[in-house]
N, C-alpha and C positions, 0 to 999 in steps of 0.2 A: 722400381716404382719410386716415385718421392711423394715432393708435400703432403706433411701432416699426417704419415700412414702413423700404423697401430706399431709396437714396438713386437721386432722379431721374435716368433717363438718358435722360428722351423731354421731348417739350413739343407741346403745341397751340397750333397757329400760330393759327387761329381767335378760340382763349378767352384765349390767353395766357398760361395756367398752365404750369407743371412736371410730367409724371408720373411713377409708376413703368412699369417693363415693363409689370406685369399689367394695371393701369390703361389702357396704352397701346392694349392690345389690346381692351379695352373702347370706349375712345375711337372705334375704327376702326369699330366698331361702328352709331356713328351721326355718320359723315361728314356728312349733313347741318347738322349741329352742328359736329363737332370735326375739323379736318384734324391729323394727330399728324408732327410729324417728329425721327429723333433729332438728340441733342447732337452728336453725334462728326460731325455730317456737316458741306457746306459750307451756311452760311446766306449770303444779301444783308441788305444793311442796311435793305432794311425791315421781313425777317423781326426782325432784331435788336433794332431800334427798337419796333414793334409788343411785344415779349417785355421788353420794358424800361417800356413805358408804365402795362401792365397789371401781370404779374405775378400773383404766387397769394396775397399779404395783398391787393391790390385786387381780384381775382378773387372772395375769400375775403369778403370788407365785402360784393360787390356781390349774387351767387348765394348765398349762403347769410346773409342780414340778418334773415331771420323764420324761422330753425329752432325749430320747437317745443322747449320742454326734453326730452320723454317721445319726440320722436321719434331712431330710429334711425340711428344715424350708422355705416354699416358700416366695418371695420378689416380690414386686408389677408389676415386669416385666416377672413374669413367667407365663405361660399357664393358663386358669381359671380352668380349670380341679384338677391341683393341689392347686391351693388359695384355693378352694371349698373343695376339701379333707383334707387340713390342720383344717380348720373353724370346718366341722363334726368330724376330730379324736378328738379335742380340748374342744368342746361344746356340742359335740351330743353322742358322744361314750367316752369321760372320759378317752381316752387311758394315757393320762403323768399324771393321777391320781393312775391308777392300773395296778401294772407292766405285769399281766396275761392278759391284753389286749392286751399285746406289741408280743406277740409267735410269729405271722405270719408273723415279720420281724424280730424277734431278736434269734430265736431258731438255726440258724447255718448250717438248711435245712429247703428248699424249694421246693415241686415239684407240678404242677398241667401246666392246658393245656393255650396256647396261640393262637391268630390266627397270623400265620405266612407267609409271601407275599414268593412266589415262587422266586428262582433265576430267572428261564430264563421266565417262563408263568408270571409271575408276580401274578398269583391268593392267595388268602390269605385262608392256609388249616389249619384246629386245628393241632400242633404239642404241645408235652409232652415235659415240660422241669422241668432239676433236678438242685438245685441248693446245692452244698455240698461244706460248708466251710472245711470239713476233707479233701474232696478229693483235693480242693484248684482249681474248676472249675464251670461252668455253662453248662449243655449237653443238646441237643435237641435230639432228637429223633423220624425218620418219621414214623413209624408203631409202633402202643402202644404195642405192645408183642415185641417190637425188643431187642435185648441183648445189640448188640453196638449201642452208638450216631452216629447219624450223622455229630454232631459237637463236639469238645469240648473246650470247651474257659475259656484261664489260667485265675483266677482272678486276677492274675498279672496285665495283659493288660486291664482288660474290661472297658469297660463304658460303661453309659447310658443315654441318655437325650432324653428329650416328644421333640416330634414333630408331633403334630397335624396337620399342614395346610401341613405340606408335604407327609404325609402317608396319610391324608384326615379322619384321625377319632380322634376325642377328645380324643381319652387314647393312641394314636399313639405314639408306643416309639421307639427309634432306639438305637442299642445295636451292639459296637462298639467292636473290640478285636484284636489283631493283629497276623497271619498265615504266619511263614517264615519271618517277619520282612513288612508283608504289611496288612496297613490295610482293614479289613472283614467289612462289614454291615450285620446288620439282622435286620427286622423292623417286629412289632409285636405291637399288640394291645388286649386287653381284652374287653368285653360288662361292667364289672362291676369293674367302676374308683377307688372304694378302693383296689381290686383286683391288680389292673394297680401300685396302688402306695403301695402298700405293697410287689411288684418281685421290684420296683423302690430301695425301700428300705431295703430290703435283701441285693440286690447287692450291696448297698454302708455301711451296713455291716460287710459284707464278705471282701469289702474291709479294710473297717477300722482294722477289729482282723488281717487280711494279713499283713498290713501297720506298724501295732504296734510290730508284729512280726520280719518286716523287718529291723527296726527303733526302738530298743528296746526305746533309751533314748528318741524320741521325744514326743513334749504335745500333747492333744488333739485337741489345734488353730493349730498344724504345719500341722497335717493328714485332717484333715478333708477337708478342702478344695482341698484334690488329691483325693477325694471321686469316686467323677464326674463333668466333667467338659460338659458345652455346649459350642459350637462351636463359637470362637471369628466370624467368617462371613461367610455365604453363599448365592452364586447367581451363574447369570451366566457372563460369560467373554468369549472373542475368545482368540486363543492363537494361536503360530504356533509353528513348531519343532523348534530341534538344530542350520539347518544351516540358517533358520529366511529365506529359499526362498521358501519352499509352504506357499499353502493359509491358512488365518486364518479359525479355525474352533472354531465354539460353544461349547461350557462346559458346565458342573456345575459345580463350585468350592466352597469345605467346606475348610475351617481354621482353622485345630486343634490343638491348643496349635504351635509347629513350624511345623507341617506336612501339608502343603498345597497339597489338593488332587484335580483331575480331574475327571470327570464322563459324561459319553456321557448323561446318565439322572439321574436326582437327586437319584431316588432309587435305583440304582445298587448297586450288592451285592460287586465289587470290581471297584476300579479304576483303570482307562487307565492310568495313571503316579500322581507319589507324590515327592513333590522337597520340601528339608529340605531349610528352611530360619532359618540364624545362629542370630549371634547379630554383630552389628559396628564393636566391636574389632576385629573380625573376617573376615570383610573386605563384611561384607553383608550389600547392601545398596538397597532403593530403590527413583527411580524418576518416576517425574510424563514426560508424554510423551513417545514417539519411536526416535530410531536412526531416524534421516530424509531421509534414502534411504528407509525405509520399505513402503511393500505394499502389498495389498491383504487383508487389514483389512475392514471391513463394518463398523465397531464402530468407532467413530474418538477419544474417550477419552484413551490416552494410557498409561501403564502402564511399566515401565522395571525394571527389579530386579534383580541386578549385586552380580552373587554371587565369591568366587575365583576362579571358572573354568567356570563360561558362564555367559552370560545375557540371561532372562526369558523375552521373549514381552508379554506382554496382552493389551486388548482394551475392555473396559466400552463401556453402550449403553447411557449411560448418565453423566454427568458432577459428580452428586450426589452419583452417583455408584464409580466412581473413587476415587470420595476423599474418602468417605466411606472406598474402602477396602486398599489404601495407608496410611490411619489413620491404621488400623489393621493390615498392613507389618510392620511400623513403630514403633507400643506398641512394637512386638515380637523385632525388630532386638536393638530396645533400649535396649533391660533385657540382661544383662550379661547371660552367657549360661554356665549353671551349669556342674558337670564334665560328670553325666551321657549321658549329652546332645552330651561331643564330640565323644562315642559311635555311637551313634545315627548317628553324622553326615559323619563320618567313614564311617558305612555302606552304607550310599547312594554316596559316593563318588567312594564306589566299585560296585555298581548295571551295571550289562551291558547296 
């Protein structure tokens, strides 16, 4: 695991590294692998010896020497689904030892079944998906003999990121891509979590050979991080229209990268409205509070977001919610907005 974990208080006797807690409790997971014991206890000296010979920079050369650059290295705030998949590719399956291990996310195609949540039923049915770097897309498909997808999604646009507690299954992932300039969900899950993080990791792949293509001169630190991104903040908020005189109504608001969306419920395949947030120089700010004549709001924590053609009201149902996603309008309108961005911001400026 890296960035910013908690400082080691376990170790594998086994592997010979260092872990954290959480880690730890993973480890235990697959004893056949990993025997875990902690620091504070009594060791013998061959536990000692053994934990001196190895270590986690010789652990670190031996298990992880052929990590692809586009693949996923999870961090101690991601999902335990993938900490756990990383721990088995590493320790259990030997994949950054032997590169024929790597196929099922490095070969450029991918296709097998997922279970897929309906648009309008919401049920989740197996649909076929292809993933083809050639073609330069990701296609589902509702009937396994059918000719045409039913979607198709540029690798350009897409994304990916687990969400478990909102699709409601551990390998929960939702697959992000944009139709006519707005953004699509599709939420999908698999029964078997290597499965889950092997389409995880195709697709940031696919992106990366797309990326490198697009970007001949750029390094591998510059792409990787435009792999996939998760979502700076999601909840809920009320909002109201244009002229700020109906009532406020409940949301759910996802924050992606500057595209802040709305959605009557978290899983909708599309959102009711998305408002581009620029940066400062651009004259986008945001405060905490409402103009003082507003009303119709339930939540009393409010929020307003002056962009050059309107103010945007929302209202928090708690103190902690507001500062929360005003720290999150705030990182974006800080960052200078790159050129591609004033495209972007063009187009929502002409949306009817």
């Amino acid at each position: 695991m890296n960035s910013a974990q908690p400082e080691p208080d376990w170790a594998s006797l086994t592997l010979g590294v260092f872990v954290c807690q959480a880690c730890s409790l993973l480890h235990r997971s697959i004893p056949h692998i990993s025997r875990v014991k902690a620091v504070h206890e009594t060791w013998d000296g061959g536990e000692v010896e053994l934990m001196a010979a190895m270590g986690n920079g010789a652990a670190k050369a031996k298990y992880e020497q052929k990590v692809p650059a586009f693949y996923y290295r999870p961090t101690h705030s991601d999902c335990k689904m993938l900490r756990e998949q990383w721990i088995r590719a590493k320790y259990e399956r030997n994949e950054f030892e032997f590169i024929e291990k790597q196929e099922p996310y490095s070969a450029g195609y991918r296709e097998g079944f997922l279970w897929k949540r309906g648009r309008d039923n919401g049920q989740f049915l197996s649909r076929k998906f292809v993933l083809s770097e050639r073609e330069g897309a990701l296609k589902y498909f509702n009937k396994q003999d059918a000719r045409d997808p039913k979607a198709v999604m540029k690798i350009e646009t897409l994304n990916a990121t687990f969400q478990p507690a909102k699709i409601g299954n551990p390998c929960g992932l939702q697959i992000t891509y944009l139709k006519d300039n707005s953004t699509r969900n599709i939420f999908v899950y698999h029964s078997d979590a290597k499965e889950m993080v092997d389409w995880f990791n195709a697709i940031r792949a696919a992106r990366f050979h797309y990326l490198q293509v697009a970007f001949p001169g750029a390094s591998d630190e510059e792409l990787v991080p435009k792999l996939t991104r998760n979502f700076m903040k999601e909840g809920f908020m009320e909002k109201t229209g244009p002229k700020h005189t109906e009532g406020f109504k409940k949301r759910w608001f996802t924050m992606d990268d500057r595209r802040l969306m709305y959605f009557k419920d978290p899983l909708d395949a599309y959102a009711r409205g998305e408002v581009f947030i620029g940066s400062k120089e651009n004259s986008y700010t945001v405060l905490s509070g409402l103009p003082p004549t507003t009303q119709g709001h339930h939540w009393n924590h409010g929020i307003t977001i002056v962009t050059p053609d309107r103010k945007f009201l929302f209202a928090c149902e708690t103190e902690a919610e507001q500062r929360d996603w005003i720290a999150a309008f705030q990182r974006v309108i800080n960052r200078p907005m790159r050129p591609q961005e004033y495209a972007v911001e063009a187009h929502f400026k002409h949306k009817p």
